[in-house]
N, C-alpha and C positions, 0 to 999 in steps of 0.2 A: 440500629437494631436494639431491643426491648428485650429482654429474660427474663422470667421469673426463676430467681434460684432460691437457693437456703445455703445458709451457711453454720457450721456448729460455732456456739457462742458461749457453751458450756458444754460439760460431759452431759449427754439425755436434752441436749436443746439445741434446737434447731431455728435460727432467723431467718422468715423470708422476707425476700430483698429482691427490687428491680436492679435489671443490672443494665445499663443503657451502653451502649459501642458505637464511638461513630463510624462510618461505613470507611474514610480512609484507616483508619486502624486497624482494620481487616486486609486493606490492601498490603500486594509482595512489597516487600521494603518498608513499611509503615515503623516509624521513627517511636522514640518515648513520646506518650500520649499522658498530658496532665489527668488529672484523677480529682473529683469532688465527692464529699460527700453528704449527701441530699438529703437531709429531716424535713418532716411532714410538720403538717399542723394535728390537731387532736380528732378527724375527722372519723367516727367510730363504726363508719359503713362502709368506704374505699378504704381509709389508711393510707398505707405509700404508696397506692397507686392516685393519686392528689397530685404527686409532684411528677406522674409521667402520663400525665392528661387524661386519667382515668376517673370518671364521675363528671359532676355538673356544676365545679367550681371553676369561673373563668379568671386568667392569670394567673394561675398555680403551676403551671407544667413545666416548672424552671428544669429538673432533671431531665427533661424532654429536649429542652429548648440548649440546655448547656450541652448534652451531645450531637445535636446539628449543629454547633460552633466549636466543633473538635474534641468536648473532654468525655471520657470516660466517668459515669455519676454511676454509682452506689444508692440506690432509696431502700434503708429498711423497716419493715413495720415493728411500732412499738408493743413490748407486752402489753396485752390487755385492750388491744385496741382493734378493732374489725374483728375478721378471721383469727390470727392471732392470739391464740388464750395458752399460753404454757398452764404447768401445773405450780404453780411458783410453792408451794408447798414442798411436794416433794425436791424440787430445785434448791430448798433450803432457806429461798427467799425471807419469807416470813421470821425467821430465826435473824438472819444480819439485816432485818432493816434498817438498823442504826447504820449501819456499817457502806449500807450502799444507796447511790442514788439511782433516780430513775433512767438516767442517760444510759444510751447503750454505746458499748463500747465497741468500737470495730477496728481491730488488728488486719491492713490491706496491704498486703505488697507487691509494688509494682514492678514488671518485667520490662521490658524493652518491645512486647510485643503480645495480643492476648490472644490465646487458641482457644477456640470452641469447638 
């Protein structure tokens, strides 16, 4: 199963993010389900949807392909990249560019079971 969610990644900022489930992880009883998380390449027209088989790049759909063999994948898209345009000014961004890289950082905690 495929989601587009967001997630807040700052106060005023919002990451969206495919959220891929495999279908026993939904099932009654469904045990700890490993967890990846899924970076794209710099593709400025899909984005993170590259890694969940979305556009016309063949062999990219790892996020896809890693939750039909059990794991729960995370793909989020980078600032500035597709859809995707914070306001990186008002964010602050611009003021700590020394201070920060481009990697985003993702805080995921896993439970023993995921509700949708």
């Amino acid at each position: 199963m495929r989601r587009l969610i967001s997630y807040a990644s700052e106060p005023g900022s919002r990451v969206p993010a495919y959220l891929c489930i495999p279908k026993t992880a939904l099932a009654d009883g469904a045990k700890i389900i490993p967890a990846v998380l899924c970076l794209h390449g710099t593709d400025n027209v899909v984005g993170h949807g590259v890694v969940v088989g979305i556009g016309d790049k063949p062999n990219r759909a790892y996020a896809s392909e890693l939750a039909e063999r059990g794991f729960v994948t995370l793909a989020p898209n980078y600032p500035l990249l597709a859809k995707y345009q914070p306001d990186l000014k008002q964010l602050g961004w611009q003021r700590a560019r020394s201070k920060r890289s481009g990697t985003i950082c993702v805080g995921w905690i896993c439970s023993n079971r995921c509700h949708m």
